[in-house]
Backbone and ligand atoms as CSV (ligand in chain L), in Angstrom:
chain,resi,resn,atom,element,x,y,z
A,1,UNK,N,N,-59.634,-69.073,40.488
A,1,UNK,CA,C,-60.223,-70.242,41.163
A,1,UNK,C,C,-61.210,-70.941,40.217
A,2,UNK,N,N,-61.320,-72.546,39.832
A,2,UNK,CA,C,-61.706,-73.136,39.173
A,2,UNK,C,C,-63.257,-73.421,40.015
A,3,UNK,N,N,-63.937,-74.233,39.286
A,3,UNK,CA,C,-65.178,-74.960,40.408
A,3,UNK,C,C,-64.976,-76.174,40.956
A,4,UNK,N,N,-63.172,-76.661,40.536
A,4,UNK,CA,C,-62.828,-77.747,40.805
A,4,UNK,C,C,-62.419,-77.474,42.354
A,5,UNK,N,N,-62.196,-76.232,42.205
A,5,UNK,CA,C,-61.407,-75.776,43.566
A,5,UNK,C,C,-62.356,-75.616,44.789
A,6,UNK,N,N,-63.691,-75.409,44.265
A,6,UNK,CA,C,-64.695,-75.197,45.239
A,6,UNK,C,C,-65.252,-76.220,46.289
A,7,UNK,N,N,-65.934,-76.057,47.147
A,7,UNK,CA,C,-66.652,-76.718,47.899
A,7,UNK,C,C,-67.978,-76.134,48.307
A,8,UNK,N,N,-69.428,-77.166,48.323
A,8,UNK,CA,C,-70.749,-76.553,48.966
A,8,UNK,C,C,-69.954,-75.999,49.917
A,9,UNK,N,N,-70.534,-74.357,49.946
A,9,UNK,CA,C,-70.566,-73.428,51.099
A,9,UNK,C,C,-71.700,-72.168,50.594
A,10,UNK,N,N,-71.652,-71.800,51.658
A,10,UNK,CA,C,-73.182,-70.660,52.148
A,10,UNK,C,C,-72.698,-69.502,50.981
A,11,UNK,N,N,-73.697,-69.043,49.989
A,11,UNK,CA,C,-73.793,-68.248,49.001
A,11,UNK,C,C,-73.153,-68.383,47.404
A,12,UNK,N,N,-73.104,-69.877,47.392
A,12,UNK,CA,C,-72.386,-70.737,46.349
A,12,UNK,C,C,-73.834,-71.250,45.542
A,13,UNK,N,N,-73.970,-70.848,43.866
A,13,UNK,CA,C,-74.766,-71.278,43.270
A,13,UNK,C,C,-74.734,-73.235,43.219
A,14,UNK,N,N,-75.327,-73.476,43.700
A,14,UNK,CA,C,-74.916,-75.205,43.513
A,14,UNK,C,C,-76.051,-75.799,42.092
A,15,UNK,N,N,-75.319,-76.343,41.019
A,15,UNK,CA,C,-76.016,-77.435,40.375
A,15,UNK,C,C,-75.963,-78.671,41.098
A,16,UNK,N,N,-77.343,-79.525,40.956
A,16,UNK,CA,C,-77.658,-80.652,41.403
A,16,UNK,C,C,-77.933,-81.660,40.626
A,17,UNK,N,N,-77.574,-82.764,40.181
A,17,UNK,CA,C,-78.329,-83.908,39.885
A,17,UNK,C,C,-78.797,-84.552,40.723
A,18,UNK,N,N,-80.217,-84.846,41.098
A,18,UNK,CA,C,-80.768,-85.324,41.869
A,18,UNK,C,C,-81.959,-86.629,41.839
A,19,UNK,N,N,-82.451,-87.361,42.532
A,19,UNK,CA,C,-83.358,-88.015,42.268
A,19,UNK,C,C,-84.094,-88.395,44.100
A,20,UNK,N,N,-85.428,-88.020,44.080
A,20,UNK,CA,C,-85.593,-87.994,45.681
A,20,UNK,C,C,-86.857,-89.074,45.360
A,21,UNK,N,N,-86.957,-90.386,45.776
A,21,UNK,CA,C,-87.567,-91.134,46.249
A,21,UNK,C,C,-88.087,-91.278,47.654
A,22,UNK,N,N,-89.324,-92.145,48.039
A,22,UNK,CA,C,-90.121,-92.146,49.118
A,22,UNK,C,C,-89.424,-93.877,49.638
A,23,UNK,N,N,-90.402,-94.319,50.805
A,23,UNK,CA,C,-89.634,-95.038,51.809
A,23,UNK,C,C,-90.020,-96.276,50.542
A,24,UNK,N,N,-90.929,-96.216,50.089
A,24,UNK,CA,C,-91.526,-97.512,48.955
A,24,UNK,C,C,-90.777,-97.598,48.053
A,25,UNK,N,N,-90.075,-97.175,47.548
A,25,UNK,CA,C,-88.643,-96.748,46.203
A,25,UNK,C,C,-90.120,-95.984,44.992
A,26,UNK,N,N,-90.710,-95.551,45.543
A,26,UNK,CA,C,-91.676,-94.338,44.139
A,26,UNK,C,C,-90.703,-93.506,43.942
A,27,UNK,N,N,-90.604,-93.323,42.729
A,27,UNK,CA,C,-89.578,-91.702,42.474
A,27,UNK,C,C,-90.921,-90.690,42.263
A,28,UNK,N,N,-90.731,-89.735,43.135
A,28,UNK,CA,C,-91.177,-88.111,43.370
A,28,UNK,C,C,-90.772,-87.525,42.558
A,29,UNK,N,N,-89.582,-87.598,41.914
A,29,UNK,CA,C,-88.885,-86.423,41.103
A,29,UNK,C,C,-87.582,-86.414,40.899
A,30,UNK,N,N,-87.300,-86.221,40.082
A,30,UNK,CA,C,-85.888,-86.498,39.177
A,30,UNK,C,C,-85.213,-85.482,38.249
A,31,UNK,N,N,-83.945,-84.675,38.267
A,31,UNK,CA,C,-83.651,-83.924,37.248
A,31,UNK,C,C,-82.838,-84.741,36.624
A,32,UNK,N,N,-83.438,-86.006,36.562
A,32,UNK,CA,C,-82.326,-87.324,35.260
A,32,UNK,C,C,-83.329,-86.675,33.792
A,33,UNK,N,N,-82.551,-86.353,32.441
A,33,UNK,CA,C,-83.031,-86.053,31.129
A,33,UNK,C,C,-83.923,-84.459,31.197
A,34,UNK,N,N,-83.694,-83.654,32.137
A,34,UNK,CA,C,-83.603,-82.469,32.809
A,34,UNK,C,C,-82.321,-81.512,33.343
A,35,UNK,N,N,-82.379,-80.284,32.978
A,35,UNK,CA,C,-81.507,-78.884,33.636
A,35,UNK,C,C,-81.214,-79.890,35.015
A,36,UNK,N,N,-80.452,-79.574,35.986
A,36,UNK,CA,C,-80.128,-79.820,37.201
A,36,UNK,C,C,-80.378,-78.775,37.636
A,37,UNK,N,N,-80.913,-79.194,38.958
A,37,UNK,CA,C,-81.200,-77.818,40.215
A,37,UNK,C,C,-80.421,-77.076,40.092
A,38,UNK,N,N,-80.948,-75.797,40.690
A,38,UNK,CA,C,-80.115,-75.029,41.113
A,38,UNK,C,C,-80.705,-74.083,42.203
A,39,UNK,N,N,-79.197,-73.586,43.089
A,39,UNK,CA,C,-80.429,-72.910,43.866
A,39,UNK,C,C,-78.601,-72.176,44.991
A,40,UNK,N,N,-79.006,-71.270,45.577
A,40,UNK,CA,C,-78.058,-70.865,46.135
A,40,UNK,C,C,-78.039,-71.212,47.592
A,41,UNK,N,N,-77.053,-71.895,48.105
A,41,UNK,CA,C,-76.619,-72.698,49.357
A,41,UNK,C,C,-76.652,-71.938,50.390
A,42,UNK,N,N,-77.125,-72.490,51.406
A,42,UNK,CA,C,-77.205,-71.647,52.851
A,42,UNK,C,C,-78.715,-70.214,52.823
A,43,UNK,N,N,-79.893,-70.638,51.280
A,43,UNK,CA,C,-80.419,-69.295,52.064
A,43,UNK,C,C,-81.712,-70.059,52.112
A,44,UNK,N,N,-81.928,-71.509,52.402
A,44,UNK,CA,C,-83.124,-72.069,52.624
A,44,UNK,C,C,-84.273,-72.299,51.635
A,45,UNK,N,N,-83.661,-72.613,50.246
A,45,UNK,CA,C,-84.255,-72.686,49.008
A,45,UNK,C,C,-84.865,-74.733,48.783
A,46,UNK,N,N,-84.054,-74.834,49.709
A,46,UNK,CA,C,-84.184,-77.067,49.400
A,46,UNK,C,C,-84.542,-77.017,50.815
A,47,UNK,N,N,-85.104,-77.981,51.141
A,47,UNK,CA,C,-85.476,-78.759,52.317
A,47,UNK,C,C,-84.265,-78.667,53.197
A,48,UNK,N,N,-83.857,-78.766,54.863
A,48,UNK,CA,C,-83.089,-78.269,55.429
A,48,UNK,C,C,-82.355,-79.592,55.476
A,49,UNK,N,N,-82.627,-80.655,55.502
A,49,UNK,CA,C,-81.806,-82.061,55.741
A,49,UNK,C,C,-81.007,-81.802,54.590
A,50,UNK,N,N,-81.280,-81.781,53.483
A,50,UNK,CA,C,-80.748,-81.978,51.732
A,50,UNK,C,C,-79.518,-80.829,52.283
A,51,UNK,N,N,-80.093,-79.367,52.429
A,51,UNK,CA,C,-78.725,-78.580,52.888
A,51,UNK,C,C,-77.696,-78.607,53.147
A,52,UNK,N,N,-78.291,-79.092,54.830
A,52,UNK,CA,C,-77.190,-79.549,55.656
A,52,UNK,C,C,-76.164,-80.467,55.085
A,53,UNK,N,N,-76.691,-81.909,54.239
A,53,UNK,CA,C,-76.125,-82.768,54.065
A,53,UNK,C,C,-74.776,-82.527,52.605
A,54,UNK,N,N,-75.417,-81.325,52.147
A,54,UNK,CA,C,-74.074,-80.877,50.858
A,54,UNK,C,C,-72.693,-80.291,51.448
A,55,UNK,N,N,-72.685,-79.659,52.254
A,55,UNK,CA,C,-72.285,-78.856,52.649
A,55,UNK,C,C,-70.335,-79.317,52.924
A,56,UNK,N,N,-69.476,-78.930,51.674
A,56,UNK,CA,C,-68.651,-79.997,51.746
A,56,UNK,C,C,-68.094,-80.796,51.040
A,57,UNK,N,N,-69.344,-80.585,49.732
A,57,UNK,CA,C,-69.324,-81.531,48.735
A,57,UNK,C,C,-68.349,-80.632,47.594
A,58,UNK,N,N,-67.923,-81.737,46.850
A,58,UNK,CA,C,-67.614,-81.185,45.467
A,58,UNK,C,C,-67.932,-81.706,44.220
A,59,UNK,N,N,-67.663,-80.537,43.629
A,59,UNK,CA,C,-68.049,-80.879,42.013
A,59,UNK,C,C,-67.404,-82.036,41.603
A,60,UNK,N,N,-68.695,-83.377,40.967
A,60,UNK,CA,C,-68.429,-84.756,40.751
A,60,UNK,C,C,-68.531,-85.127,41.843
A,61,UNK,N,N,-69.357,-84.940,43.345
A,61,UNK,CA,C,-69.140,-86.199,44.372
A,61,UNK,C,C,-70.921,-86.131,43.918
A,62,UNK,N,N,-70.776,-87.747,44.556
A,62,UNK,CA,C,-72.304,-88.005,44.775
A,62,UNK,C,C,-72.842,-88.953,45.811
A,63,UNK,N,N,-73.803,-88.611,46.442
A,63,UNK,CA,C,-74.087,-89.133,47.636
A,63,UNK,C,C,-75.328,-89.767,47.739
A,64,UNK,N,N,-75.698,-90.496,48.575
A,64,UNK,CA,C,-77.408,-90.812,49.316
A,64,UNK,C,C,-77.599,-91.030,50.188
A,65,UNK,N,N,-78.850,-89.962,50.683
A,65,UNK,CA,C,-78.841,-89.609,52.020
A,65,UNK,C,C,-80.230,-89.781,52.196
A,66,UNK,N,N,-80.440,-89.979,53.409
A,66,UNK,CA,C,-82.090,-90.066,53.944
A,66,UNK,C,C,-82.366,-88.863,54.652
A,67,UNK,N,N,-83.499,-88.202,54.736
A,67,UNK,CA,C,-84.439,-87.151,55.437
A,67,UNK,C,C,-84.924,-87.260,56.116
A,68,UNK,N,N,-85.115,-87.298,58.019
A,68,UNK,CA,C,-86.567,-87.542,58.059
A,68,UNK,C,C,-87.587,-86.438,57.807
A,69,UNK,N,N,-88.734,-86.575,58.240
A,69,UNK,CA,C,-89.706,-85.704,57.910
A,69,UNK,C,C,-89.312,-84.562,58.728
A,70,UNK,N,N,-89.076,-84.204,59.486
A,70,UNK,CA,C,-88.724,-82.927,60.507
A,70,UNK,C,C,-87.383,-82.381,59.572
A,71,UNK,N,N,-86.611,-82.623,59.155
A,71,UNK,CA,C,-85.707,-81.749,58.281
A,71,UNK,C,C,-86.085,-81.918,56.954
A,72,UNK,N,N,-87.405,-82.509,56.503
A,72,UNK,CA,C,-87.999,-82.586,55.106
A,72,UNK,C,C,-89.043,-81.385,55.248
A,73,UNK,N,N,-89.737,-81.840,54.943
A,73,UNK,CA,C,-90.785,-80.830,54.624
A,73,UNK,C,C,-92.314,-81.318,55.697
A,74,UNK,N,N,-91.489,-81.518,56.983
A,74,UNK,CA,C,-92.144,-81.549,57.967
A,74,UNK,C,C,-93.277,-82.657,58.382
A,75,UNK,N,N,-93.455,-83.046,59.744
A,75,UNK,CA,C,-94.438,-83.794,59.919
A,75,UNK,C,C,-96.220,-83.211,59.310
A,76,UNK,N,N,-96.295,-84.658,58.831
A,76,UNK,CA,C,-97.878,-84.777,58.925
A,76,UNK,C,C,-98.943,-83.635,60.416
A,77,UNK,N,N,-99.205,-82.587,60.007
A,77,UNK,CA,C,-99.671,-81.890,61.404
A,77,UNK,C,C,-101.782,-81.821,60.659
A,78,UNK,N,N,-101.963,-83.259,62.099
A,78,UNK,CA,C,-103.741,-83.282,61.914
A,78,UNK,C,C,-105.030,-82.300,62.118
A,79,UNK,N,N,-104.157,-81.153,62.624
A,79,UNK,CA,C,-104.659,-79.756,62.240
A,79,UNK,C,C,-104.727,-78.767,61.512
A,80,UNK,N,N,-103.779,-79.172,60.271
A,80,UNK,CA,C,-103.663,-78.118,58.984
A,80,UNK,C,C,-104.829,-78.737,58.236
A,81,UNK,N,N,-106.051,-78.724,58.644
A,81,UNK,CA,C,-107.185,-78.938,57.772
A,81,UNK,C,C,-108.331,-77.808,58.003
A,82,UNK,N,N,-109.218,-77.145,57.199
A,82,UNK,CA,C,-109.909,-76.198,56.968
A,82,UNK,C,C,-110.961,-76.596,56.385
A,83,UNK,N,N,-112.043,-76.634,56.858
A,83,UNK,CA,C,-113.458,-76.462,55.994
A,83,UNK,C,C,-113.814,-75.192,55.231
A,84,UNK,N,N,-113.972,-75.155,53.759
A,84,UNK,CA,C,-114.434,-73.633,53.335
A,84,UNK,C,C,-115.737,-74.130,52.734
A,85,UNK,N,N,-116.948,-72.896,52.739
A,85,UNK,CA,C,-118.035,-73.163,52.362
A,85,UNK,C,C,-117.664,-73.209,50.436
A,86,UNK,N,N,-118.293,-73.682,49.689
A,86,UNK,CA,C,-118.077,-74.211,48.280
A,86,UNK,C,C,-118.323,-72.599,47.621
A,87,UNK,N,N,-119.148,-71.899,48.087
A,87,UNK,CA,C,-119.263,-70.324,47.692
A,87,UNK,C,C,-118.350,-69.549,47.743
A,88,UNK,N,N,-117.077,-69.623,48.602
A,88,UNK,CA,C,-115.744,-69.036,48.849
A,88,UNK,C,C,-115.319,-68.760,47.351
A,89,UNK,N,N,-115.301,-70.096,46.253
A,89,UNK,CA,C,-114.622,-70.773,45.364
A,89,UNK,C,C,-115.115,-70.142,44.407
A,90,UNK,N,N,-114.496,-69.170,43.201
A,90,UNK,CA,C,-115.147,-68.645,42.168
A,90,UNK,C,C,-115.459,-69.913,40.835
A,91,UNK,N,N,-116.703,-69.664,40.686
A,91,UNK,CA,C,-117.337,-70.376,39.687
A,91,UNK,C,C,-116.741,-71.404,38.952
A,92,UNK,N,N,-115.479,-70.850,38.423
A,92,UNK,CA,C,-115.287,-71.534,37.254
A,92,UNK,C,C,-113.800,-72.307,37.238
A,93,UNK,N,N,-113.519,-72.451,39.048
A,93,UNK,CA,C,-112.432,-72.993,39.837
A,93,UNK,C,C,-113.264,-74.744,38.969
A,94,UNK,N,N,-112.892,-75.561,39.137
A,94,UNK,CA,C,-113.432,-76.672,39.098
A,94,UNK,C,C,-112.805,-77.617,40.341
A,95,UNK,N,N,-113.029,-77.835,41.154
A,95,UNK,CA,C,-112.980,-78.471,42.313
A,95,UNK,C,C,-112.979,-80.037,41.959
A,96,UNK,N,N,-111.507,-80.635,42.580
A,96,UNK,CA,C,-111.463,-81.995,42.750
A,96,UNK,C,C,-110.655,-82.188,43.681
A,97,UNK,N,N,-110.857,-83.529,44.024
A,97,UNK,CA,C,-109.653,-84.087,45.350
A,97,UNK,C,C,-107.805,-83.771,44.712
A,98,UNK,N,N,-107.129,-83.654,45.616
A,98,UNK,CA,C,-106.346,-83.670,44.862
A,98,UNK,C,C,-105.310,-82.042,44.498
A,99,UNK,N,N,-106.398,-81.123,44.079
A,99,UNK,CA,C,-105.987,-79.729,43.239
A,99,UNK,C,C,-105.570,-79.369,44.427
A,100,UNK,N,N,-104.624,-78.440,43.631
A,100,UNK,CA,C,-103.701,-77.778,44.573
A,100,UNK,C,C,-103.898,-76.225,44.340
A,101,UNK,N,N,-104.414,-75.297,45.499
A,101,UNK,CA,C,-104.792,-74.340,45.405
A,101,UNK,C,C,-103.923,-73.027,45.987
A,102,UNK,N,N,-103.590,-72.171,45.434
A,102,UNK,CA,C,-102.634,-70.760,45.939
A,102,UNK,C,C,-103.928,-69.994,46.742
A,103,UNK,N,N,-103.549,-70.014,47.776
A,103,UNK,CA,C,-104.193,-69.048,48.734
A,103,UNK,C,C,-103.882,-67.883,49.373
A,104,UNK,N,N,-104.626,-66.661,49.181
A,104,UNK,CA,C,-103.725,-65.261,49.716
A,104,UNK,C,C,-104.332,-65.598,51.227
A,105,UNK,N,N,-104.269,-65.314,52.594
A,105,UNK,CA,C,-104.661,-65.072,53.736
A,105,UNK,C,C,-104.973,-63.494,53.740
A,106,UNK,N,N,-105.564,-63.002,54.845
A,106,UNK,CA,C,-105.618,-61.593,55.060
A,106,UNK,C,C,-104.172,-60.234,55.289
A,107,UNK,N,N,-103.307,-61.295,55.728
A,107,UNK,CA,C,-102.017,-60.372,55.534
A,107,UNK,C,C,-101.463,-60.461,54.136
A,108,UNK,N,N,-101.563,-61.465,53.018
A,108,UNK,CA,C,-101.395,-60.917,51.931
A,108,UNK,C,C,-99.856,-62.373,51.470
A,109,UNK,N,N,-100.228,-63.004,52.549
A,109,UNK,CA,C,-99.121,-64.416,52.634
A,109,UNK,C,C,-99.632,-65.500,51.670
A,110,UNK,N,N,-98.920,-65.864,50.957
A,110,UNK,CA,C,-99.383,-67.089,49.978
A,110,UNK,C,C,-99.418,-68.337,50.637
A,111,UNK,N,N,-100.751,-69.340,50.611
A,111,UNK,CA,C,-100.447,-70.561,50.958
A,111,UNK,C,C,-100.949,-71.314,50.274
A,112,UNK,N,N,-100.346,-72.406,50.288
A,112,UNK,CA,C,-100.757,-73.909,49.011
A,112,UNK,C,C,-101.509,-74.246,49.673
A,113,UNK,N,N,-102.778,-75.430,49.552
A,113,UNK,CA,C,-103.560,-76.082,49.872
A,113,UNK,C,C,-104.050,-76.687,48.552
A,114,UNK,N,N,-104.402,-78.120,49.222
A,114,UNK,CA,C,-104.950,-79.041,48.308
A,114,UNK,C,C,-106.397,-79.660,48.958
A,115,UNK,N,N,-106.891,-79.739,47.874
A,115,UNK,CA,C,-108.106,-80.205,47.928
A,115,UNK,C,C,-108.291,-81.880,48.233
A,116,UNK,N,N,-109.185,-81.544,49.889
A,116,UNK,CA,C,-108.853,-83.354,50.705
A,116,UNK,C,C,-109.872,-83.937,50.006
A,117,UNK,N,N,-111.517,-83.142,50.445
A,117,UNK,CA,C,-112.567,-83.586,50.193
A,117,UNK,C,C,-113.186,-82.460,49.980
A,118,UNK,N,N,-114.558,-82.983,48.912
A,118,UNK,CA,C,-115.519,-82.164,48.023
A,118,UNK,C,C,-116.848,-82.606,49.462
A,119,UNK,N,N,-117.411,-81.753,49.801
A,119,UNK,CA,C,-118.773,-82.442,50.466
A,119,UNK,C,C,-119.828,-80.940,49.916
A,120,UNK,N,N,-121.381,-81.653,50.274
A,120,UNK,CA,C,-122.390,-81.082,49.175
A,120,UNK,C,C,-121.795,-79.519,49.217
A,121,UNK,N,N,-121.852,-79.082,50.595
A,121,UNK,CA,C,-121.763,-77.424,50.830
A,121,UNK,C,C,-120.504,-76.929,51.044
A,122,UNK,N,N,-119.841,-77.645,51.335
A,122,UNK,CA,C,-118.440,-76.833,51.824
A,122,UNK,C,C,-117.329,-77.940,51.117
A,123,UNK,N,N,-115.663,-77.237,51.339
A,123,UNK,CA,C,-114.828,-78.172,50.933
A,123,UNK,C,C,-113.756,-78.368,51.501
A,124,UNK,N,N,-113.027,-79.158,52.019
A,124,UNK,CA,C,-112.160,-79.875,52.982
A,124,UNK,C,C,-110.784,-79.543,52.367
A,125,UNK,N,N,-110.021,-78.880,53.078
A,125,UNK,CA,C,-108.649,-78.330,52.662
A,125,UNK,C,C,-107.864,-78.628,53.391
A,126,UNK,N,N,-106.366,-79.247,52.734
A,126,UNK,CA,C,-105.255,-79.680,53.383
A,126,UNK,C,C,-104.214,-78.629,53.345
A,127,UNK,N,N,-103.815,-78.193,54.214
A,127,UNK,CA,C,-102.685,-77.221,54.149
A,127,UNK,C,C,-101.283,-77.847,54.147
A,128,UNK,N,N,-101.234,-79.413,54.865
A,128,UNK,CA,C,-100.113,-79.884,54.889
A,128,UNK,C,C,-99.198,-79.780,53.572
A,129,UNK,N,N,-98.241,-79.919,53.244
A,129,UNK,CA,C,-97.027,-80.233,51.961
A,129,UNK,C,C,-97.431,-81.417,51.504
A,130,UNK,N,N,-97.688,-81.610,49.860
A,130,UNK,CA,C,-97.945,-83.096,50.083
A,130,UNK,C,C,-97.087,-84.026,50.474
A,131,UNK,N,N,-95.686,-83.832,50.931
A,131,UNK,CA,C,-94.627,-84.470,50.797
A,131,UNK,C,C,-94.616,-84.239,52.818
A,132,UNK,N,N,-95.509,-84.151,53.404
A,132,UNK,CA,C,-95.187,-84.040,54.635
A,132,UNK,C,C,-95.753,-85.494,55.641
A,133,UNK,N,N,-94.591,-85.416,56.584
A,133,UNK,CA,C,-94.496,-86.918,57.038
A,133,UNK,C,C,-93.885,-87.896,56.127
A,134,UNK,N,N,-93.065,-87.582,55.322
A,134,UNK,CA,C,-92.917,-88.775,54.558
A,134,UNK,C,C,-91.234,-88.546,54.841
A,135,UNK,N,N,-90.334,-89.983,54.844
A,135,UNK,CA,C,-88.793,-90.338,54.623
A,135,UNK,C,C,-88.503,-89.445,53.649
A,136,UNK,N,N,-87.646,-88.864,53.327
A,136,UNK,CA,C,-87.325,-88.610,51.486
A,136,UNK,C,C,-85.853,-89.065,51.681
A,137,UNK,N,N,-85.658,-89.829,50.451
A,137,UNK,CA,C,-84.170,-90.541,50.024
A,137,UNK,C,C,-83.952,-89.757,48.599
A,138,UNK,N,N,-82.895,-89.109,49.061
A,138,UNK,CA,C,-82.078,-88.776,48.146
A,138,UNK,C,C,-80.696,-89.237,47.421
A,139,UNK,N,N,-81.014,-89.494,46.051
A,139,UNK,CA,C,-79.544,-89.597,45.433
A,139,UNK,C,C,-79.140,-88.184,44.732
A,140,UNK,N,N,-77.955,-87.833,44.744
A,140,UNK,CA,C,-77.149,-86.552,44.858
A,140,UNK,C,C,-75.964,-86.568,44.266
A,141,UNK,N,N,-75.857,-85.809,43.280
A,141,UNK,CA,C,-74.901,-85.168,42.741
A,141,UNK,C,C,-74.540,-84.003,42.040
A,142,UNK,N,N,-73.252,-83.377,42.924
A,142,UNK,CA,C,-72.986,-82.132,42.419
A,142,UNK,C,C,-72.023,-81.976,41.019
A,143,UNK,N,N,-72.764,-81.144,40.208
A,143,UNK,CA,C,-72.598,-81.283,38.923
A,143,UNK,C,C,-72.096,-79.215,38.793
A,144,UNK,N,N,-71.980,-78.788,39.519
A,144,UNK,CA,C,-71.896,-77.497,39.360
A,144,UNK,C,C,-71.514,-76.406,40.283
A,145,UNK,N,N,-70.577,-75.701,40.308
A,145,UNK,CA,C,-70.649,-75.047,41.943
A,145,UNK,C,C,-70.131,-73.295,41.536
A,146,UNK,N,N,-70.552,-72.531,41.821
A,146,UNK,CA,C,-69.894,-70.795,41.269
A,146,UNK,C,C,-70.332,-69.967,42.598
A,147,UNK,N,N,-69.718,-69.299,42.514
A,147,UNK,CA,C,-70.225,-68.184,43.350
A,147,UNK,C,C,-71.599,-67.303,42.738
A,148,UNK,N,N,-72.416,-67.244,43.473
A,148,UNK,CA,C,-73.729,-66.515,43.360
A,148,UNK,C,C,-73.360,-64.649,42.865
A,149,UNK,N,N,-74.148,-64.367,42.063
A,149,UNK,CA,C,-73.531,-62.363,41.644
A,149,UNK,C,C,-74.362,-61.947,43.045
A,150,UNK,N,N,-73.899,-60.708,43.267
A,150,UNK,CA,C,-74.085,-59.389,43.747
A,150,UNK,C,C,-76.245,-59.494,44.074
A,151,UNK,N,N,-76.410,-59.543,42.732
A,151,UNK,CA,C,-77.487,-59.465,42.135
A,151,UNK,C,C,-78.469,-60.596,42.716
A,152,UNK,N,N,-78.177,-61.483,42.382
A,152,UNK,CA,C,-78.563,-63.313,42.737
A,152,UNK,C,C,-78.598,-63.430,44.151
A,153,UNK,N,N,-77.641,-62.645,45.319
A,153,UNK,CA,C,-78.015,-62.685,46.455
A,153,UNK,C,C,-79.114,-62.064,47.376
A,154,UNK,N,N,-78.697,-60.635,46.428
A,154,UNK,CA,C,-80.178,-59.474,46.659
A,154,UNK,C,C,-81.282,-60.005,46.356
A,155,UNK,N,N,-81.739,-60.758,45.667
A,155,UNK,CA,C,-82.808,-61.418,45.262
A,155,UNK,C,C,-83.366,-62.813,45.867
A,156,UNK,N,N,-81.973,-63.569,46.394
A,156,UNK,CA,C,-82.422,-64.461,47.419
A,156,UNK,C,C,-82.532,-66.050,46.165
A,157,UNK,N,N,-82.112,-65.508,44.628
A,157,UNK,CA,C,-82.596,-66.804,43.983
A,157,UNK,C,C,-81.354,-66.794,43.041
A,158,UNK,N,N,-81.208,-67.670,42.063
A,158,UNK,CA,C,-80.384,-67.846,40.755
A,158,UNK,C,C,-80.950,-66.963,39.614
A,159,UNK,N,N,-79.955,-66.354,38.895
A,159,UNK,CA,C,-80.645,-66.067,37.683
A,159,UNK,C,C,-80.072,-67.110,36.449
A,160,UNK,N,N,-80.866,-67.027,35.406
A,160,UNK,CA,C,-80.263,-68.127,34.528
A,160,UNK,C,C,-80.057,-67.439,33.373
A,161,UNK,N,N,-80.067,-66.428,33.188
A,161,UNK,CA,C,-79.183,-65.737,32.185
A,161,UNK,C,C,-78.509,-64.474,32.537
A,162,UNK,N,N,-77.145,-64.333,32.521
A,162,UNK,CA,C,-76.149,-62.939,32.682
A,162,UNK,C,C,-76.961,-62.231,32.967
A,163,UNK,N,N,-77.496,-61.371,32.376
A,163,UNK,CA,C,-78.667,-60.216,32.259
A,163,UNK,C,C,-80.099,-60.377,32.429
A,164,UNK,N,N,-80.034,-61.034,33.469
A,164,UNK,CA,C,-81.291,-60.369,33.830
A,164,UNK,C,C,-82.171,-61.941,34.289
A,165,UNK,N,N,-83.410,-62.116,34.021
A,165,UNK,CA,C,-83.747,-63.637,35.061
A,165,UNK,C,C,-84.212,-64.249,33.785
A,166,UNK,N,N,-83.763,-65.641,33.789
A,166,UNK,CA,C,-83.989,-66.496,32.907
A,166,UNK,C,C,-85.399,-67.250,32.217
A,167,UNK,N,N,-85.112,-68.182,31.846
A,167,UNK,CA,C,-86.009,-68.973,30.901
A,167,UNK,C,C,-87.269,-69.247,31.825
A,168,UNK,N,N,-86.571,-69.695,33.120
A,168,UNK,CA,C,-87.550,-70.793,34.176
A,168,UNK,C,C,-88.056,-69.686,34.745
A,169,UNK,N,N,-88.021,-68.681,34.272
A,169,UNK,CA,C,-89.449,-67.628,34.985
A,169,UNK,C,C,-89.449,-67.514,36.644
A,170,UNK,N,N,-88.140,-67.813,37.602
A,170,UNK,CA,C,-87.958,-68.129,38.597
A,170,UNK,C,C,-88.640,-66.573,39.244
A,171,UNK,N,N,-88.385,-65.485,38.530
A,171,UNK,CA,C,-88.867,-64.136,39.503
A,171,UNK,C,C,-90.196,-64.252,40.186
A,172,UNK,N,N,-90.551,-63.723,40.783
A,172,UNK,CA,C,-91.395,-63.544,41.734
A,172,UNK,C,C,-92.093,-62.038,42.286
A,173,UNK,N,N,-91.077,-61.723,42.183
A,173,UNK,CA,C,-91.066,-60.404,43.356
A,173,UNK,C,C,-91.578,-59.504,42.333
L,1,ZN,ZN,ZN,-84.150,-62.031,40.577
């Protein structure tokens, strides 16, 4: 079986050429003069609209599709905000609007947060995605399609070299 023969389906390494713009035409991000995505289909690695919408595709089609925010990376929610006192913050953090901060919680769960606002004593934290509430328009094309190893599924990600995990430092675990 070729990759000509294939189609997006659930546990299929998919390459992407992609380019995801906002409702204003800003480009967010682009793998144009870049590797193309990659990521294995059906285990919730891309935004769930983008998913859904491959699913089907083949190597050389290309598409554009819109998101809304509920199958993007979710509504704007006016309660993912946190005050922390500025003492929380080790010394030599440098604090600005903007930074985007890895946070452990008490169970040991990672969460992003960005920095809303600096005030004298404490500091204003956004937990939202920055990409939340927003359209995302995608242009799409599949440039790649294989079956995922043994290995690559146990792990839940791509590896990018035969032996063992690649360049892009994707491991984690
Ligand atoms: Zn791995």
């Amino acid at each position: 079986m070729t990759e000509r023969d294939l189609i997006v389906a659930d546990d299929l390494v998919v390459s992407l050429d992609y380019t995801l713009q906002l409702d204003d035409g800003e480009t967010i991000d682009t793998s144009e003069g870049d590797e193309p995505l990659e990521f294995i289909q059906g285990h919730g690695e891309i935004v769930p609209g983008l998913e859904q919408a491959l699913y089907g595709m083949t190597v050389g089609e290309e598409k554009d599709l819109v998101v809304q925010p509920d199958e993007g990376y979710g509504e704007l929610d006016p309660d993912a905000y946190q005050v922390i006192p500025r003492s929380a913050f080790p010394g030599e953090v440098e604090l600005e609007p903007g930074l985007g901060l890895e946070l452990t919680d008490e169970d040991g769960e990672t969460m992003l947060a960005f920095v809303a606002e600096i005030r004298p004593d404490t500091v204003l934290l956004d937990f939202n995605h920055p990409l939340a509430g927003e359209t995302l328009h995608f242009k799409v094309k599949v440039v790649g399609l294989r079956p995922a190893t043994a290995e690559e599924l146990d792990h839940d990600h791509v590896h990018f070299s035969p032996d063992g995990h690649g360049p892009n430092g994707l491991e984690v675990q």
